[in-house]
Structures are given as C-alpha cells and as structure tokens.
C-alpha positions in Angstrom: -11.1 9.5 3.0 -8.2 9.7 5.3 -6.0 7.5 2.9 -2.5 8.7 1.8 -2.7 9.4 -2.2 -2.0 6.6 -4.3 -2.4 5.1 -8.0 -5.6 4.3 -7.4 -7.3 6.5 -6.3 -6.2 9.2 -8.2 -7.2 7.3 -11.1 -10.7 7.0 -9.4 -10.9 10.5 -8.7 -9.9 11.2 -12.1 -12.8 8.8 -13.9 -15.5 7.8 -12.3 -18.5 9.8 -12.6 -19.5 13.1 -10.3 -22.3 11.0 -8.6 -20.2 7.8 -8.1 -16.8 9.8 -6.5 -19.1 11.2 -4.0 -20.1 7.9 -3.2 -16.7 6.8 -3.1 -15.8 10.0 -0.9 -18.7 9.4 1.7 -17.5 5.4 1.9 -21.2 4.1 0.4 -19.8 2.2 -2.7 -17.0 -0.6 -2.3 -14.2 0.8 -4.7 -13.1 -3.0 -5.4 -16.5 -3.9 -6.9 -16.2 -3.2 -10.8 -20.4 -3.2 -10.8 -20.8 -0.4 -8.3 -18.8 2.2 -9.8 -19.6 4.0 -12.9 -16.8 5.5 -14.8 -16.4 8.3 -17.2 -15.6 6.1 -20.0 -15.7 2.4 -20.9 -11.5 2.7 -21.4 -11.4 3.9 -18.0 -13.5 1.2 -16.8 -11.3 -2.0 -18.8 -8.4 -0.1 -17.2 -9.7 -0.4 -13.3 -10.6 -3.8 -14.1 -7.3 -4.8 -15.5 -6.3 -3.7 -12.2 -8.6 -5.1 -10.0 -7.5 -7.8 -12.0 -3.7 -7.9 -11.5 -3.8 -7.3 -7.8 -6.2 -10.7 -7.4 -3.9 -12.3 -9.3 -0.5 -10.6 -7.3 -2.0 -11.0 -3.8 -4.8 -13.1 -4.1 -8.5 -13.2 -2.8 -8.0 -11.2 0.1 -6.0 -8.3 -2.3 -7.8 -5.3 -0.8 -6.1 -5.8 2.2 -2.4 -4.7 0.4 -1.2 -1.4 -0.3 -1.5 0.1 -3.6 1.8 0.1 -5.8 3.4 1.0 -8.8 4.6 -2.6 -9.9 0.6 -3.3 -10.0 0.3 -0.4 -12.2 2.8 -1.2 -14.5 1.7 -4.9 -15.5 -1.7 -3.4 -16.0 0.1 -0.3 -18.5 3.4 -2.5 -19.1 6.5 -2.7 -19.0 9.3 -0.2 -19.7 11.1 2.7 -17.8 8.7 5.7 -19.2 5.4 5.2 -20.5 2.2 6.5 -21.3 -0.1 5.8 -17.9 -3.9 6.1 -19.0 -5.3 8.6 -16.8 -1.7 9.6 -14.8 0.5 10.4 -17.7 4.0 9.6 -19.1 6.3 9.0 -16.6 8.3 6.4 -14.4 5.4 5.1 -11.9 8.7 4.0 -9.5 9.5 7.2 -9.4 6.7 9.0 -9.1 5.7 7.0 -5.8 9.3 6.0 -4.1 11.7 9.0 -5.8 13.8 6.3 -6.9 13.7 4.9 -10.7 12.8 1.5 -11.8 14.2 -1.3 -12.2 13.4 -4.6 -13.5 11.1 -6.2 -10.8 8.0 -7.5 -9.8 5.7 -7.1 -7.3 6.3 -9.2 -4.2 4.3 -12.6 -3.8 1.7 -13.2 -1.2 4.0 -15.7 0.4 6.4 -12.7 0.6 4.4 -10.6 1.9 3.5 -12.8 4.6 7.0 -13.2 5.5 8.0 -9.8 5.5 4.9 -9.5 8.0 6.0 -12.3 10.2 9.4 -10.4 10.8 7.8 -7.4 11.5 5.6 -9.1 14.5 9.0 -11.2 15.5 11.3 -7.7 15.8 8.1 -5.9 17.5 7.8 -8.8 20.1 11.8 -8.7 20.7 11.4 -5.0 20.9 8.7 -5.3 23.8 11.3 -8.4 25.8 14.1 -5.6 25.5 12.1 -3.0 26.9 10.5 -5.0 29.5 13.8 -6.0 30.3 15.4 -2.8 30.5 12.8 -1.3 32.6 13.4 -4.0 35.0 17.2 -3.6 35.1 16.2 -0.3 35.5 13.9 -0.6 38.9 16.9 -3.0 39.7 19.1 -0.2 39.8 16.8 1.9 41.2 16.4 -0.2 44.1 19.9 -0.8 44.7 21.6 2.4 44.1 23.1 4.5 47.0 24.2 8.5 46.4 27.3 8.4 47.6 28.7 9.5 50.8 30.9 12.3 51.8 
C-alpha cells in the first residue's frame, strides 16, 4: 500500500478482520467490494457500505477512481461541525484532513470534477506551448547573440 492515509482506509485498517487487512495489504481483495471483505463487526460493515454507498451516488459508477474525502464521510456520519465518527472519533473531519474547519458544503459533482480536470489538462498544455516557446526564443538568442567587442 503506497497510498497517502485517508478516511478510508483507516477505517479499514481499524475493522476488518486480521485475515482480511492482510489481504487488503498484499492488494488480493478489492476494497470497494462489500462481499470480499469481512469486518470486525456488522456496524462496521453498514458503515463501509453507507460509504461505498454515498461515493456511487457523489461520483458515480466509476467512484473508485476519486479521492477519498471528508464531505463523503460526513453525509455517511452527518452533518454538523463536531461529531461522533464511528471508528475515527469526535472531531471535525474538515479539519482533521485539510487543517481548516468546515463549513457548510458538499462534495463536488462529477460534472465538477470533470471540469476542474479539463482545466488542469488546458493549463498543463499551455504550460508545455510556453516552454516550447521559450526554449525556442531561447536557441534564437542563442544563435544570434554576439559577446561584445573591445
């Protein structure tokens, strides 16, 4: 697992069974199928699915593909600034991933996310014009410059 930590799988780590996190460690078991993993406890095991849950119905079919975040976490727990967190605790989930506090929000669409992507891949493809530009102006200079004389 060469992830960053994140709301998930801490709370897989937490409560799934010995057997079933080694799985999960060595990459046999598919962490977004509810009927592969065996939990600790049938709460823990409504919980993940409420989860698996919320981020099909945030994102989509393809959710796996999107990062894990606290706004996820929070429909599944609820709403409110500081709250109890089955299996992470009392606290503000915003906080506790971004080191800023919550506010009112939601987590962004699909359609927004798709967006945000397309202007990522427009600014990286004007980044690459400016520097293939300015690696010509640069040989230009190159080319035409002349030390001076004395």
């Amino acid at each position: 697992m060469n992830e960053e930590p994140n709301f998930k799988r801490i709370f897989l780590d937490t409560h799934l069974t010995k057997e079933c996190k080694q799985k999960m460690w060595d990459g046999d078991i598919d962490i977004y199928n509810l009927e592969e993993l065996k939990f600790c406890t049938e709460r823990a095991k409504k919980v993940y699915g409420g989860y698996l849950s919320a981020m099909r119905e945030v994102y989509g079919p393809n959710y796996s593909e999107f990062p894990d975040g606290p706004e996820v976490w929070a429909r599944v727990v609820g709403q409110g600034r500081a709250r109890q967190v089955y299996g992470i605790g009392t606290s503000d989930l915003d906080y506790l991933v971004t080191g800023t506090s919550s506010s009112v929000g939601s987590a962004p669409s699909q359609a927004e996310y798709q967006r945000s992507q397309e202007e990522v891949q427009v600014m990286r493809t004007q980044m690459v014009d400016l520097e293939v530009r300015l690696q010509q102006q640069l040989q230009e200079f190159m080319q035409n410059w002349r030390p001076p004389s004395s």
